[in-house]
Steps between C-alpha positions, in 0.01 A plus 500: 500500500668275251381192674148637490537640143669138368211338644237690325694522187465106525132475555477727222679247246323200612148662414513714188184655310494629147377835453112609651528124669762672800207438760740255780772785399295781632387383778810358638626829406187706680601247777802571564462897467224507742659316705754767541227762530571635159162633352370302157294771287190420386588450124234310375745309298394109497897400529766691603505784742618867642616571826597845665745594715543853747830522631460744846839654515542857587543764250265631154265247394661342184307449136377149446701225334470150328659184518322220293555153455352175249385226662377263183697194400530318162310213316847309548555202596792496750804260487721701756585214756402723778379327817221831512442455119125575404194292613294639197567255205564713191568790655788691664702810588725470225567867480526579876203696635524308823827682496328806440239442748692409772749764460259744475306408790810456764574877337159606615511309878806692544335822444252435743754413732695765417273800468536722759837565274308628236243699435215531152274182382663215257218248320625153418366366213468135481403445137329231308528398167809659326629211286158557297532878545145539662597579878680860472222618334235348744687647790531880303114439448480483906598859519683443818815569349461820353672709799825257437782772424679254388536079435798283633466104359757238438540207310715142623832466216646115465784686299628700830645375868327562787619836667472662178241741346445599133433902469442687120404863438234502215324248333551162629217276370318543187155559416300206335261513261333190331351465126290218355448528147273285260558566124195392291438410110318215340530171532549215232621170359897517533498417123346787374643803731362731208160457647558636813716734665765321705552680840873267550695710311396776650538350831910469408505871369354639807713274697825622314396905444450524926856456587555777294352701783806470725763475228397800307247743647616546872875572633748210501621585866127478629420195674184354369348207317216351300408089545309317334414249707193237366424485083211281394382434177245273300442128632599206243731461209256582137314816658598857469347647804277800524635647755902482700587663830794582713549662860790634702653789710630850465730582781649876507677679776437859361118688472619622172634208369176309602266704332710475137485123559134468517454734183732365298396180597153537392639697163723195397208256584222708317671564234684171418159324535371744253745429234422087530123604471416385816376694841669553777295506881792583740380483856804710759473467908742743651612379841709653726737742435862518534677528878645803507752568836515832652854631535432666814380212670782221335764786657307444861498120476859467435607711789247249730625193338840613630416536810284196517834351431356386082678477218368720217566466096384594232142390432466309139246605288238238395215512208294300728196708687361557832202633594678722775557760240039570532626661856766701419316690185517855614713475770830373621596161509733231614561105381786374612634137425592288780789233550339202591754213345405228344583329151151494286354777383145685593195286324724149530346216700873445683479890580549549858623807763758484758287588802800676656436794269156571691631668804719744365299602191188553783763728687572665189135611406434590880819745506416615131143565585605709821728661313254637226260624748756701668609608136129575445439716809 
């Protein structure tokens, strides 16, 4: 199996697609299931895919079950060295879905092998398009996931060896919210500012006044964070310009906390704009929302990764998202982090996996899903 997995794992690398583009992925990935005689559903999703599993064992049919994997690479150009590195110029799997994929799909052959040991019906979700956050919600829009109990997902971690798995009660990743903002007075000759109303200054009140979000109007021990990522403003040296902009990211890892961000957000914007005389258009995309980790469920996967012989520790928490967290809303849900070596981190064109890490973090989700079925029953 790890000779099988390590091969597809390196396929995988050399031919990486960027979100809704995953059409090679999918079909070597159909290709491989069918193979197998695992059954694809018929989705209807362009890229990307779901398969289903029915494990025969004896004993009370058991509820139904998820396991999901992303299969969409990054607009990176790679300069890992590796002898499988990608064939696609510009673009690579510089945060390890081939990991993902791979692992997921050796968990799901073993199933099939394996299931007259178990009994109840797990879907595999192999998901497109989660570093633009589109693909969790096209799959939910399927509706064949809505019997899942419950979610199990992982993610590859440079920062831990191989043999080792991350597990954290609670919120683990945080929800992320974007906000573009444009600011507009009136334009005119940089020598007469009285003539206009000059949407720069503002621009650095605004700027200043949001940070006062996080220092002042939420707890200090709560993780979360407002960036201000791109500021843009007027176009040559004599000209006050009419209007000055600036975008970024809210990231939050409590409900609560997420919804006072986005009011006072939109309170410190309105109402500073207002007192420079100029208007304020503030346009707010909420994306996913925060991982949370079911206790129950991080108490079951420690007891398997002991006795699939892993490491566990305790999983960090991270303000970066994952679009995991659309399957878990409303019922349980597990992300674990996986060791998988390595020096550079996720998003880095020298990223890479050790591929010894697929076999046992396969065996890990196949024993874990068993297990939650039998839990389940």
């Amino acid at each position: 199996m790890q000779g099988r997995l390590t091969e597809l794992f390196k396929w995988l690398h050399r031919h990486p697609e960027t979100g809704l583009q995953e059409h090679e992925t999918t079909r070597k990935i159909r290709e491989t299931l069918e193979s197998h005689g695992i059954e694809v559903l018929d989705s209807g999703l362009a890229t990307g895919l779901i398969a289903v599993l029915h494990g025969e064992g004896e004993g009370r049919a058991a509820p139904v079950i998820g396991l999901r994997a992303d299969i969409d690479a990054l607009p990176v150009a790679e300069e890992s060295g590796l002898p499988y590195a990608s064939e696609n110029p510009g673009c690579m799997h510089a945060c390890g879905h081939d990991f993902h994929a791979a692992c997921i799909l050796g968990a799901a052959l073993m199933l099939h092998e394996r299931r007259r040991e178990w009994r109840g019906t797990v879907k595999v979700v192999f998901q497109p398009a989660e570093e633009i956050d589109r693909g969790g919600l096209l799959v939910m829009q399927t509706g064949l996931t809505d019997d899942c109990r419950l979610f199990l997902a992982g993610h590859t971690s440079a920062g831990m060896p191989v043999g080792t798995l991350g597990v954290k009660e609670g919120p683990v990743m945080a929800a992320v919210d974007r906000f573009e903002v444009t600011l507009r007075g009136s334009g005119c000759h940089a020598a007469h500012p009285h003539k206009g109303v000059d949407p720069v200054p503002a621009l650095g009140a605004v700027l200043q006044s949001l940070q006062t979000i996080v220092s002042r109007s939420m707890d200090p021990f709560a993780p979360r964070l407002v960036s201000v990522t791109h500021v843009e403003a007027g176009s040559t040296w004599n000209v006050i310009p009419e209007t000055a902009f600036f975008e970024g990211t809210v990231r939050t890892l409590d409900a609560a906390d997420r919804e006072l961000a986005e009011r006072r957000f939109r309170e410190i914007v309105g109402g500073t704009a207002a007192a420079y005389g100029v208007t304020a258009q503030i346009g707010w995309t909420r994306g996913s929302p925060a991982v949370v980790n079911d206790a129950g469920l991080c108490a079951l996967a420690r007891r398997v990764a002991g006795e699939c012989g892993l490491l566990t520790c305790l999983q960090e928490n991270t303000m970066g998202a994952e679009d995991f967290s659309r399957y878990a809303q409303g019922r349980p849900g597990l992300f674990v982090r996986i060791g998988t070596g390595g020096t550079y981190p996720a998003h880095h064109p020298k990223f890479t996996v050790d591929p010894q890490a697929l076999y046992p973090a396969a065996q890990f989700f196949t024993e874990l899903a068993m297990a939650c079925l039998r839990l389940e029953e």
